[in-house]
N, C-alpha and C positions, 0 to 999 in steps of 0.2 A: 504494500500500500504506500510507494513512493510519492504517488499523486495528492495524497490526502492534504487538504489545509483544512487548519479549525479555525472560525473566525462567527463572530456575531451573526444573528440571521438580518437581514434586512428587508423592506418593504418588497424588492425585487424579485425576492426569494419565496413572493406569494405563491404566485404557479407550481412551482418544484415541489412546495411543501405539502400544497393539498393532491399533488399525484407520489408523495411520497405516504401520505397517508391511504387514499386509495388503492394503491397498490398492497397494500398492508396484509401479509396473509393472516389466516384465520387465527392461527394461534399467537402471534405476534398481536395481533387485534386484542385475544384473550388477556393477554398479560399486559400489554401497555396502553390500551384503547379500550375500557370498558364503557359499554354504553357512549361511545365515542370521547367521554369527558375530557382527553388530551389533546383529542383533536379542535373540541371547539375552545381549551385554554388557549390552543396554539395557534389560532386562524382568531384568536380574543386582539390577539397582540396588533395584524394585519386592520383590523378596525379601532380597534379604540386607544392598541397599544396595552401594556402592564406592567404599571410603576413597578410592583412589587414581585416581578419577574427580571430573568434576563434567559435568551434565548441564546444558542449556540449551534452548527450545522460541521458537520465533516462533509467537506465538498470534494469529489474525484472529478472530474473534469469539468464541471457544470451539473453532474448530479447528486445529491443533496444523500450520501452515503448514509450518513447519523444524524440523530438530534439527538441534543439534551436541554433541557433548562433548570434553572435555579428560581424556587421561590421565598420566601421571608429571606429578603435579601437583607434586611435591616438588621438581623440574626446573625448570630455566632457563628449557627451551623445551617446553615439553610437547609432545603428537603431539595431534593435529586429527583429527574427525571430523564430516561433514557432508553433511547430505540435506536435500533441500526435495518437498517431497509435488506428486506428479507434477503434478497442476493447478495447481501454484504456480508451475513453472519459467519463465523468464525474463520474469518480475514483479517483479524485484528482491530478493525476500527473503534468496537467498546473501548478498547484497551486506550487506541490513542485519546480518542474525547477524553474519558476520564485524566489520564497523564495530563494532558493539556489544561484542562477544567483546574485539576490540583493546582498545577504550576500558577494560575491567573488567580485560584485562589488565596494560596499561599502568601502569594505576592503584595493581594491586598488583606493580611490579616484577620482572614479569616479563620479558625478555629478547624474549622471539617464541614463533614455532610453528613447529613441524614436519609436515608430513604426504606422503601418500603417494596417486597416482591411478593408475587405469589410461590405459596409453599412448593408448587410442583415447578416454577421455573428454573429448575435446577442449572442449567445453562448458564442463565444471569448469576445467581448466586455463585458459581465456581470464579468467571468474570471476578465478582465483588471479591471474594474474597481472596482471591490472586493478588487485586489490587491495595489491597490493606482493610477492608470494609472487615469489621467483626458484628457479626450476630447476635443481637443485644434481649432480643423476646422477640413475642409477639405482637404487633398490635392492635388494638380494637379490632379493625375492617377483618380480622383473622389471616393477614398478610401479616410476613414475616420481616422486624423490623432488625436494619443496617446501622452503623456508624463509622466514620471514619473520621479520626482526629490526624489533626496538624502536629504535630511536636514540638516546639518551641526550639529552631537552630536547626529544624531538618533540613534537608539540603533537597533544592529544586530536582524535580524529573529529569 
């Protein structure tokens, strides 16, 4: 994945995003698109915008590989979200978003992340915890909840 850049999503990046969501296989849909609820946070952004978002895309040549975004951005540890478009999966890309995501967050003192999967997504969970994410409980929604702290003096990706 030499191609890869990770960079902000932009107004431009309308089109991409709703055929990256469309394209969405079924189980990818299950785990990251329930009820569609990420896709209309993410197409929330392209209308009204989300102070208390930020958005992020792994682009391979003009197509829109991954997303993720961060919400309670005013937070220590903000909550995580993240998909990689079905012919991207195990190519690496989670890996880079996240790396990249740490590095920017790092950067600006942030703390870690928070986030939340489903029990059978086991795929993500290996991802997560490859990357440093430990397995904290459960929570409420009966999805299995992540963390991953900053160290204070760790050194960049």
């Amino acid at each position: 994945m030499q191609n890869l850049i990770f960079r902000p999503m932009v107004q431009a990046d309308r089109d991409e995003i709703q055929k990256f969501y469309d394209d969405m296989g079924e189980q990818s849909a299950a785990f990251f698109n329930v009820n569609r609820g990420n896709e209309r946070r993410t197409m929330e952004f392209f209308e009204n915008g989300k102070p208390d978002h930020r958005f992020f895309v792994a682009e391979d040549g003009g197509t829109v590989a991954g997303l993720l975004f961060i919400w309670d951005i005013d937070r220590a540890l903000p909550w995580l979200g993240i998909a990689v478009r079905d012919d991207y999966q195990g190519r690496g890309v989670g890996g880079f978003l996240l790396r990249s995501l740490f590095d920017l967050l790092k950067s600006r003192g942030y703390g870690g992340l928070i986030l939340r999967t489903a029990k059978n997504n086991t795929g993500a969970q290996r991802l997560y915890e490859k990357m440093g994410f430990e397995r904290v409980g459960e929570h409420p929604s009966g999805e299995l909840l992540y963390i991953k702290r900053f160290e204070m003096g760790e050194p960049l990706a």
